[in-house]
KOLTOR-295101 format. One line per field, with one value per residue (C-alpha): residue in one letter; residue number from 1; x, y, z. Coordinates in pm, whole numbers, plus 32768, in hexadecimal, padded with zeros to 4 digits. Layout:
code (A_...)
pos (NUM_...)
X (X_...)
Y (Y_...)
Z (Z_...)
END
This chain:
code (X_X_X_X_X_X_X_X_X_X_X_X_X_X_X_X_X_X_X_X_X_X_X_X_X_X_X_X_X_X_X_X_X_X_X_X_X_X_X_X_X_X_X_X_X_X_X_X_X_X_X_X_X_X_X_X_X_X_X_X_X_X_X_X_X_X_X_X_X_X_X_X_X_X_X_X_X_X_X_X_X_X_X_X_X_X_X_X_X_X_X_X_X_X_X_X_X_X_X_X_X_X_X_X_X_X_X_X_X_X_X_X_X_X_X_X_X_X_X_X_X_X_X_X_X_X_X_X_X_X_X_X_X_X_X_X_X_X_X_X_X_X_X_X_X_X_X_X_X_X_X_X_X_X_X_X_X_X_X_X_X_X_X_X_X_X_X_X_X_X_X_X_X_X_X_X_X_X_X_X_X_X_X_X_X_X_X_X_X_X_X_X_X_X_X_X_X_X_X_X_X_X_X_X_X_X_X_X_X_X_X_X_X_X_X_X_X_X_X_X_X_X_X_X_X_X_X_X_X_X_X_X_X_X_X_X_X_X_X_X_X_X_X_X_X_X_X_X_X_X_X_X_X_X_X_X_X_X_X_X_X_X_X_X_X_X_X_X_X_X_X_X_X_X_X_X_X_X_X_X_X_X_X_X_X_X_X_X_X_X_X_X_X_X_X_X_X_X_X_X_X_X_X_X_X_X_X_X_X_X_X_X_X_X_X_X_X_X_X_X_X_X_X_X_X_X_X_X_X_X_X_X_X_X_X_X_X_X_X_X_X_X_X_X_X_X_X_X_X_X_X_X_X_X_X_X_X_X_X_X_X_X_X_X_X_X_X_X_X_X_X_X_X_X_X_X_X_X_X_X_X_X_X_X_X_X_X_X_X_X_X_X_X_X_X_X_X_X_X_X_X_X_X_X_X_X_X_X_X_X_X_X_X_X_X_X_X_X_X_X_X_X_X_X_X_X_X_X_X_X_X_X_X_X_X_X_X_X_X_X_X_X_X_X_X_X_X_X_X_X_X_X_X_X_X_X_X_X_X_X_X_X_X_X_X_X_X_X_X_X_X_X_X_X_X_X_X_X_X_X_X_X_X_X_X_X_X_X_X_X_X_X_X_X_X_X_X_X_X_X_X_X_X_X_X_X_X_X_X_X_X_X_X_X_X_X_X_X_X_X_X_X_X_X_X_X_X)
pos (1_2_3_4_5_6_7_8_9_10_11_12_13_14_15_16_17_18_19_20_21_22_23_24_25_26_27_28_29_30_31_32_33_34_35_36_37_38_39_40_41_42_43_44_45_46_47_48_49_50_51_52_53_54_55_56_57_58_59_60_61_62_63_64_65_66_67_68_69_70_71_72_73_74_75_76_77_78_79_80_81_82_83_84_85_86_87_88_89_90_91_92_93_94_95_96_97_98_99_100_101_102_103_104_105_106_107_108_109_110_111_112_113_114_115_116_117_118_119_120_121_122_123_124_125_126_127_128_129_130_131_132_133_134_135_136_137_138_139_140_141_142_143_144_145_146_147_148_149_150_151_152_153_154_155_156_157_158_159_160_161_162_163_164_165_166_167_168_169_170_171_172_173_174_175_176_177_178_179_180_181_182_183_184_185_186_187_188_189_190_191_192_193_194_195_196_197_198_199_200_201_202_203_204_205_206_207_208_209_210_211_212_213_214_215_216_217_218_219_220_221_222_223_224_225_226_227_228_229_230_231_232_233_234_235_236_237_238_239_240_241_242_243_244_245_246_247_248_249_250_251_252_253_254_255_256_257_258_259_260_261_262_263_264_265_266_267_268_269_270_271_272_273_274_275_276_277_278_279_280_281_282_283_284_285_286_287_288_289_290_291_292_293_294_295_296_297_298_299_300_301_302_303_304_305_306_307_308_309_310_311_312_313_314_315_316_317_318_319_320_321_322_323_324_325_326_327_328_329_330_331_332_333_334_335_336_337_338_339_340_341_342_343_344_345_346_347_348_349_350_351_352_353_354_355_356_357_358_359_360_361_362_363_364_365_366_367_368_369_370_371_372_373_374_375_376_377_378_379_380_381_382_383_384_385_386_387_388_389_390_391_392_393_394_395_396_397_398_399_400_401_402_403_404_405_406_407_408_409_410_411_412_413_414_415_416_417_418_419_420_421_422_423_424_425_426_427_428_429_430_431_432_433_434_435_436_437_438_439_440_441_442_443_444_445_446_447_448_449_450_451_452_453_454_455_456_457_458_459_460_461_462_463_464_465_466_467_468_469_470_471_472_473_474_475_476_477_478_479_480_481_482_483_484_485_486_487_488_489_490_491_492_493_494_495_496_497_498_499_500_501_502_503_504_505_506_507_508_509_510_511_512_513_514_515_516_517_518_519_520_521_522_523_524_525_526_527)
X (2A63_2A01_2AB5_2B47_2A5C_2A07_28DF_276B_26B5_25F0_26FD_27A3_264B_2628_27AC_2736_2647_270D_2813_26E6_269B_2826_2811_26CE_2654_24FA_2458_22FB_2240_2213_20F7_2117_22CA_2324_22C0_22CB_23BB_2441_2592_2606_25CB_2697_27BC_27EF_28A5_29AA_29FC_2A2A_2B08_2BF5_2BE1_2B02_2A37_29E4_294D_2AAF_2B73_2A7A_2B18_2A70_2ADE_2A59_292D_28F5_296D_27E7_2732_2846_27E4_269C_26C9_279C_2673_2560_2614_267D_2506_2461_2585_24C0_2364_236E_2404_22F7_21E0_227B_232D_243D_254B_25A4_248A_2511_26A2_25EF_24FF_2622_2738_2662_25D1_2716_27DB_269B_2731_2600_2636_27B4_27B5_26E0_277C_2859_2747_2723_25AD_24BA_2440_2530_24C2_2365_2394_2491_2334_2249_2329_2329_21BC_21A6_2297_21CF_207B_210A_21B7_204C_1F95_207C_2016_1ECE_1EA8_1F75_1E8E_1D50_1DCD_1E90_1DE4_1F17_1EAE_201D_2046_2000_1FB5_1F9C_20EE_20DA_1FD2_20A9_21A7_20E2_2041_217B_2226_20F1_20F4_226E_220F_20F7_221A_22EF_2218_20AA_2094_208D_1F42_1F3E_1FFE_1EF8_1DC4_1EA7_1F10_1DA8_1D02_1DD3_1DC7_1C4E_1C5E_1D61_1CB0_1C4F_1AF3_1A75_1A74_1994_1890_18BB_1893_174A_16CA_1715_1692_154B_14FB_14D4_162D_16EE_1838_179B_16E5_1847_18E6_17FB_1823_196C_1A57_1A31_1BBD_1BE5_1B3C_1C12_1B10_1B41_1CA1_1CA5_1BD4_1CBA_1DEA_1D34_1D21_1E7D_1F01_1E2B_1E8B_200F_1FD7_1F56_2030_2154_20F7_206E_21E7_22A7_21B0_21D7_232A_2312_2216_22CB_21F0_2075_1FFE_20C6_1FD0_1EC3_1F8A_1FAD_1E55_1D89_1E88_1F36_1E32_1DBF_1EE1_1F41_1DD5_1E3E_1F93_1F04_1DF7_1F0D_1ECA_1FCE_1F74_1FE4_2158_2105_2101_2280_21F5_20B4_20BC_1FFC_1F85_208D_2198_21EE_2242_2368_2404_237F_2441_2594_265D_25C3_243C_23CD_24CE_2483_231F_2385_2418_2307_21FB_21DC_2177_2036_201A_206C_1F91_1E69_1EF2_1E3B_1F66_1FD0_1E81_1EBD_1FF6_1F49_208F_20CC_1F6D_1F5B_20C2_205F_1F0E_1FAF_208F_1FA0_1E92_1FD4_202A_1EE3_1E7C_1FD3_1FA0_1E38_1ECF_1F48_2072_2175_230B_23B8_2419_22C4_22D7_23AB_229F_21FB_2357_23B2_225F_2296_23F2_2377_2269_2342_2429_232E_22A2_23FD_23FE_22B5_2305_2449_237A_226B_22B7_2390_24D8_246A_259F_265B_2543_2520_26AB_2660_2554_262A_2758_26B1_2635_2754_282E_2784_2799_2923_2929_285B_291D_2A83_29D7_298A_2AB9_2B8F_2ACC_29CA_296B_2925_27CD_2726_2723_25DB_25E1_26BF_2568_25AF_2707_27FE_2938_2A8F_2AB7_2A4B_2B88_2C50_2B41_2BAB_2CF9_2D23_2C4F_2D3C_2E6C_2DF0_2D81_2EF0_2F96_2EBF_2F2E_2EC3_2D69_2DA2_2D3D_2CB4_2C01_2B68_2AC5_2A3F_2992_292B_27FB_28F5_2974_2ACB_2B28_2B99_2D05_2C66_2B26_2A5D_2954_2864_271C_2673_24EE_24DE_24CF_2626_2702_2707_280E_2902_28BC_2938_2AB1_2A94_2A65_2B96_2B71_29EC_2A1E_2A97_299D_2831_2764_2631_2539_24F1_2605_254D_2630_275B_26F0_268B_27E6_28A2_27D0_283F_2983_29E9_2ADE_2B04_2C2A_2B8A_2A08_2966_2836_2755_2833_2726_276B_28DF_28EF_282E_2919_2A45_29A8_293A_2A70_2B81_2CBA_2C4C_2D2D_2D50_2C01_2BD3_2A9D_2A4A_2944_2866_27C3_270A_2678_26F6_280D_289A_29D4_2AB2_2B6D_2C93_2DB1_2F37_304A)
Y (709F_7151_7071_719A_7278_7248_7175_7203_71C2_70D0_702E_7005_6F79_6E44_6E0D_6DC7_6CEA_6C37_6C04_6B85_6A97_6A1C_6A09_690F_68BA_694F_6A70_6AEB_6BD4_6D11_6E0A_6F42_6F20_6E82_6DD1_6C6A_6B79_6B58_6C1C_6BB5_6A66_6AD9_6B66_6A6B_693E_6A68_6AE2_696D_691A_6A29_6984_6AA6_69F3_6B12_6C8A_6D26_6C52_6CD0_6D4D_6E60_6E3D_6CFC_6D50_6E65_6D4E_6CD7_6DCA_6DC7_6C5E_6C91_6DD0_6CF7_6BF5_6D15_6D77_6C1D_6BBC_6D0C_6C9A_6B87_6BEF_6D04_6C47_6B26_6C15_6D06_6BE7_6D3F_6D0A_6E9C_6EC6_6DF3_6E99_6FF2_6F85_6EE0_6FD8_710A_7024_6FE3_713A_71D9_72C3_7267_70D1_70DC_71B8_70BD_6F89_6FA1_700C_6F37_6F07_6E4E_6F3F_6E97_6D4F_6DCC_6E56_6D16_6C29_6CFD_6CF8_6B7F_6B6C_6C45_6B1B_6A3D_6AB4_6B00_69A0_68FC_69E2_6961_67DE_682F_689B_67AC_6681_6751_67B6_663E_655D_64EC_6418_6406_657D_6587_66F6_6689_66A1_67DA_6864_67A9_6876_69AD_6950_6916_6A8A_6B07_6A77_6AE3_6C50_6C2C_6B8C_6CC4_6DCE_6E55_6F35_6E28_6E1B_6F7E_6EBB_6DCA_6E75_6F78_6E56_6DBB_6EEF_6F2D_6DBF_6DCF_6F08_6E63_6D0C_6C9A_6C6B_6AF9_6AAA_6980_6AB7_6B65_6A55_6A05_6B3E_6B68_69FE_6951_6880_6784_67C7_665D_66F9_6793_666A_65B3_669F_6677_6519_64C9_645C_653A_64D9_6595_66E5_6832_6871_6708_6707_685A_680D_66B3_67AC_688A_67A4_671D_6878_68E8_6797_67F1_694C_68DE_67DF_6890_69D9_68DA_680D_697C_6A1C_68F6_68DD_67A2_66EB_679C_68C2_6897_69DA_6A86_69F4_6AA5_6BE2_6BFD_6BB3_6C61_6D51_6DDC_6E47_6F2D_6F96_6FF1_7088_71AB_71F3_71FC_72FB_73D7_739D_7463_73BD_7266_730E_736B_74DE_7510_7475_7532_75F2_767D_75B5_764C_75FA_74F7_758E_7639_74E3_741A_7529_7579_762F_76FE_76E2_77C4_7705_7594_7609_764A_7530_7436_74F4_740C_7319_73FA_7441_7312_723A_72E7_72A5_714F_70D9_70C4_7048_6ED0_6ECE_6E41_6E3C_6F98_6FF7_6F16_6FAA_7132_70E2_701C_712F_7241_7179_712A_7296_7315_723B_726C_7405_73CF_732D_7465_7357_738E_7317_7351_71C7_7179_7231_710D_7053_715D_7182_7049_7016_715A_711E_6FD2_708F_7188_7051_6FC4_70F1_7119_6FD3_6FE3_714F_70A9_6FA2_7084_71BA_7237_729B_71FE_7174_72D6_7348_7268_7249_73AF_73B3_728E_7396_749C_7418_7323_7449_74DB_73AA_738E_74DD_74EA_734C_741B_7539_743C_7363_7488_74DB_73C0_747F_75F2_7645_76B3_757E_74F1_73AB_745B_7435_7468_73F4_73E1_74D2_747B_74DE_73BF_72D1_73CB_73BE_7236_7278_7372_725F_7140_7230_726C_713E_709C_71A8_7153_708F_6F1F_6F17_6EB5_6D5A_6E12_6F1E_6E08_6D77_6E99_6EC1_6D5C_6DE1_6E65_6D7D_6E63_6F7B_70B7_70DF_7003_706F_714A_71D8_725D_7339_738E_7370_7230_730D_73DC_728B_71F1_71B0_71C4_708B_6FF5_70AE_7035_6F08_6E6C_6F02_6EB6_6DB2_6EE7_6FF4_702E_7104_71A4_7279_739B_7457_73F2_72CD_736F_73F3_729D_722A_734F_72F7_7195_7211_71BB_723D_721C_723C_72E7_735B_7404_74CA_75DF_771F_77E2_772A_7748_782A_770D_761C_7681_76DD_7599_74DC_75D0_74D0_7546_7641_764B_769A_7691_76FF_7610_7609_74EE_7565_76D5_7781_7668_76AB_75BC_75EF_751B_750A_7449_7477_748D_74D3)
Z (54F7_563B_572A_580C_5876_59AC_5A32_5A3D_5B8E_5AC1_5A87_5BAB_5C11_5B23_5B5E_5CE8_5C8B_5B93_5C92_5DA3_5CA4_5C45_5DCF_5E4A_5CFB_5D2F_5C7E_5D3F_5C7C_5D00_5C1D_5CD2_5CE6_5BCD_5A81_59D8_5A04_58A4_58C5_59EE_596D_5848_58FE_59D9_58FF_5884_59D3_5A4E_5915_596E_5ADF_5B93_5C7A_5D4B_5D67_5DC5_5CA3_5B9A_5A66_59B9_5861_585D_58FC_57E7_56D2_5741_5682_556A_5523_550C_5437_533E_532E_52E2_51CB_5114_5154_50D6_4FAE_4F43_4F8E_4ECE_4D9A_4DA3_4DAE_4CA4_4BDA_4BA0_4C56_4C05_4D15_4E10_4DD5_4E15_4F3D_4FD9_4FA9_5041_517C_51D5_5183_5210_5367_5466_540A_540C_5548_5618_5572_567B_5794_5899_5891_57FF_56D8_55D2_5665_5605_54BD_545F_54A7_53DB_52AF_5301_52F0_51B1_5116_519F_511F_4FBB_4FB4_503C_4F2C_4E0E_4E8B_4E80_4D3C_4C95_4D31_4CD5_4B88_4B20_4C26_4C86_4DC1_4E20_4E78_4FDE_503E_51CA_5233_51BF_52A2_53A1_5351_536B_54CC_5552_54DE_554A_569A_56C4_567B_5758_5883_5809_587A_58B8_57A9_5698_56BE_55FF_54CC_54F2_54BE_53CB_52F2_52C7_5298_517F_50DB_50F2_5035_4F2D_4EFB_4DBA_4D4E_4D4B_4BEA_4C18_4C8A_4B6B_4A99_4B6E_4AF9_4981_4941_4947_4A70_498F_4918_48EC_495E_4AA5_4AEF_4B00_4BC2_4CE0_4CAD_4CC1_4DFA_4F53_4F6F_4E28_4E5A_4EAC_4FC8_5090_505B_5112_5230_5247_524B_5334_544C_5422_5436_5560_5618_55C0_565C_57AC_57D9_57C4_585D_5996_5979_59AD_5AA8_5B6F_5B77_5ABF_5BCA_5D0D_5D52_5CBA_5D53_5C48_5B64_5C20_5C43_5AC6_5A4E_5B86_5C48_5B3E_5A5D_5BAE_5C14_5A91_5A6E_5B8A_5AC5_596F_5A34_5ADC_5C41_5CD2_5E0D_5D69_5D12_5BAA_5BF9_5B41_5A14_59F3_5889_5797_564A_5560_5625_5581_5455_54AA_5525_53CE_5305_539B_532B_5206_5281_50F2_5042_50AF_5078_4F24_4ED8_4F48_4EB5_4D92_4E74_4E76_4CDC_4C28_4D23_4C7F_4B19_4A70_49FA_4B7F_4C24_4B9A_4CB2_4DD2_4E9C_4E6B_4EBF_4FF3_5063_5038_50DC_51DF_5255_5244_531F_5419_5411_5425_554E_5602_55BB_569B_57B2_58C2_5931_5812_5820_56F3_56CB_5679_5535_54CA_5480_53B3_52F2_5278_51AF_510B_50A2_500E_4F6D_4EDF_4E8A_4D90_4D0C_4C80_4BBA_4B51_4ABE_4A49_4964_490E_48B0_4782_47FE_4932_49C4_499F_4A63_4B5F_4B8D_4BDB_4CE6_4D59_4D7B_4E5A_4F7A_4FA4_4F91_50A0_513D_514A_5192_52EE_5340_5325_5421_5508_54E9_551F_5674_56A9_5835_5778_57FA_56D5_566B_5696_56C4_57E6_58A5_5A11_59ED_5B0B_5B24_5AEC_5C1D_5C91_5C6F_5D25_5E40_5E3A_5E29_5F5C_6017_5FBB_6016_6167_61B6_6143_6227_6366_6465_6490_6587_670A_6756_68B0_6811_672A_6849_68E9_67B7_672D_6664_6571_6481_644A_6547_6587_64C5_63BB_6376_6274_62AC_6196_61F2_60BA_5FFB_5F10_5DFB_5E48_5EAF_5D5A_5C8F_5DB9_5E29_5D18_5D07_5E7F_5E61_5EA3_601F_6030_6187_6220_61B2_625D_61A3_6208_6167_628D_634A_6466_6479_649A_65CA_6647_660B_66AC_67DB_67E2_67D5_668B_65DE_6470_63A3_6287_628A_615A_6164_60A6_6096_613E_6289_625A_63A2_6476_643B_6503_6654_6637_65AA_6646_65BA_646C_640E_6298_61A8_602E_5F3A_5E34_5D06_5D0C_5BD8_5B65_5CB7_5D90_5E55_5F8A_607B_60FC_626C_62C0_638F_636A_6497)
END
């Protein structure tokens, strides 16, 4: 939906290492650079069936078809979760239709990170849980021997161990999600049983009796270890690299969890500075556009919870209480990026999904009323998808977060230009200076912080054998002493005035935006 704006730095990023692993095959897991495995794994086979078997023949419309995928997946699986634990397949139409017309989900369905990766795998596991639950009660309830509720919990492990290969922060959806079920289980009914009757009760004194195999409780504890054997096996096949690189494996389970530990804290020291906010931050990103009117219009989520006639929905309690622990432990962590508020969104839409059908079947006049509350906040919806179809790079959007400037392809652009207008390098010049790859006439030479290069690298990339970058300015005056002398060099505007004296053949300069309050300048020269 979003295909043209232009690339975030984040972006750019995973496209790099997608096209690193197109190029060798390998994928090494890097904790404090980059997270799991999973979507370069999942961009990969598209890029290679459109015959782009390289960083600089990347396509990135494909590369943002990734996410779409996945986003597509999330919502045909949330589809038929919702329905089997509702049996009202009202609820699921609702749930469905919001997720997917909801602005933060569509807007980073075509995001090239791993957040809809994430929040495709949870929805996964919530189809997989509800689909394991529904086993399991029809073997307790028909002892039907034939159900097999395992591959089930396979399933489960396995989503869970692809979120977990997706990115750090599913461990937050973890401990969210089981909070939440604890809070929504059932009572054992063999307890309460236990306690009405006598012990000498006939009836009790079979139940303890009969098959382990056949109890709730060992069937669970069966499932439990499947599951948890699914998850590490397929979190340790990713991290790995699929046997190539075990000290990803340690990386994920030991490293990570440290390095993550210092973000999640807001040591600026560890980079996290730029996303240090305050606890309500989050809120303003969670409610674009209309922050009192979305409010509004999910406040029944809050009412009709309390209502009896609404407590026997376990899925709507678990969803509700799911998001608000997610939000709520998010909202406590200084580190906040509004992508992670994805996760908190598409439980709430699902919650506010079924709420809808059950007020549809319970309440008189109930479907005119829930067609309604249905109405509202998918007209909001539509309304803030159009405002960011019609500019997806206006910066008060949001999810916006640190984007890059437009400005950025025409950085690319006057590099390519300049570069296509040089003349070809001097084979005696070339050996003068054999520690340079490309020379003089040919060469590009970019002097900026980590955090400023990004996403120009990637509009770049077709010239990237003939671009050095370097992170201090420093190195430009390394080079001018080895006599180098670069077609094009790009720097921080606030050294503009160094870089002539230094690269007299330079005679034309241009300001670009690499995004808000970072400005670079580039040099090149023209008879």
């Amino acid at each position: 939906m979003f295909f043209n704006r232009t690339f975030h730095p984040d972006e750019a990023n995973q496209a790099f290492t997608t096209g690193s692993l197109l190029e060798t095959g390998l994928y090494q897991y890097r904790p404090s650079d980059h997270h799991g495995p999973t979507l370069y794994y999942a961009a990969a086979p598209l890029q290679k069936a459109f015959g782009h078997n390289d960083t600089a023949s990347l396509d990135g419309t494909l590369l943002r078809c990734t996410p779409l995928v996945f986003a597509a997946l999330a919502v045909v699986l949330a589809f038929f979760a919702v329905r089997k634990a509702t049996r009202n397949t009202l609820s699921a139409l609702f749930a469905c239709v919001l997720l997917a017309a909801m602005p933060i989900f569509a807007f980073y369905s075509t995001d090239f990170i791993q957040e809809m990766l994430l929040a495709s795998f949870s929805v996964a596991m919530l189809w997989a849980a509800v689909d394991f639950a529904a086993a399991l009660k029809t073997r307790s309830e028909q002892g039907n021997d034939g159900v097999k509720p395992g591959k089930r919990a396979v399933f489960f492990g396995m989503f869970a161990g692809l979120a977990f290969a997706t990115k750090e922060t599913s461990v937050f959806t973890f401990a969210s999600a089981a909070l939440a079920a604890w809070c929504v289980r059932p009572k054992d009914p063999h307890t309460q049983d236990d306690c009405k009757r006598s012990a000498c009760d006939v009836n009790a004194q079979a139940n303890r009796k009969s098959p382990a195999r056949n109890r709730p409780e060992s069937a669970a504890i069966q499932a439990a270890l499947l599951a948890a054997f699914a998850f590490i096996l397929t979190a340790v096949l990713f991290f790995s690299s699929f046997g190539a690189e075990w000290g990803g494996v340690y990386d994920a389970f030991i490293s990570a969890p440290l390095s993550y530990f210092h973000r999640a804290a807001g040591d600026a020291a560890g980079g996290a500075a730029w996303h240090v906010h305050p606890w309500w931050w989050y809120a303003k990103t969670l409610f674009f556009p209309d922050n009192i009117v979305y409010s509004l219009a999910f406040l029944p989520l809050v009412v009709y919870p309390l209502l009896p006639r609404f407590r026997k929905s376990r899925l709507l309690s678990f969803l509700a209480l799911h998001s608000l622990i997610l939000f709520a432990l998010y909202s406590i962590v200084p580190y906040k990026t509004p992508w992670c508020m994805l996760q908190v969104a598409v439980p709430l839409v699902l919650a506010y999904g079924v709420l809808l059908g059950e007020i549809s079947s319970s309440l008189r006049n109930g479907r005119a009323i829930a067609f309604a509350a249905f109405a509202i906040p998918l007209a909001l919806f539509a309304f803030a998808d159009v405002r960011i179809w019609r500019d997806p790079d206006a910066r008060d959007i949001p999810y916006n977060y640190a984007h890059a400037s437009p400005q950025v392809k025409d950085l690319a652009a006057c590099v390519a230009d300049a570069i296509a207008k040089s003349p070809r390098p001097n084979p005696s010049e070339s050996q003068h200076n054999s520690h340079f790859s490309i020379l003089n006439s040919q060469f590009i030479a970019v002097a900026l912080p980590a955090c400023d290069t990004w996403p120009f690298p990637w509009y770049n990339r077709p010239l990237k054998n003939v671009t050095g970058y370097w992170t201090s300015f420093d190195a430009l005056e390394t080079l001018a002493k080895d006599g180098v002398k670069p077609a094009v060099v790009v720097c921080r505007a606030e050294y503009g005035h160094l870089v002539q004296p230094l690269f007299p053949h330079l005679n034309r300069t241009r300001r670009f935006e690499m995004r808000p309050h970072v400005r670079v300048r580039a040099f090149w020269s023209e008879p």
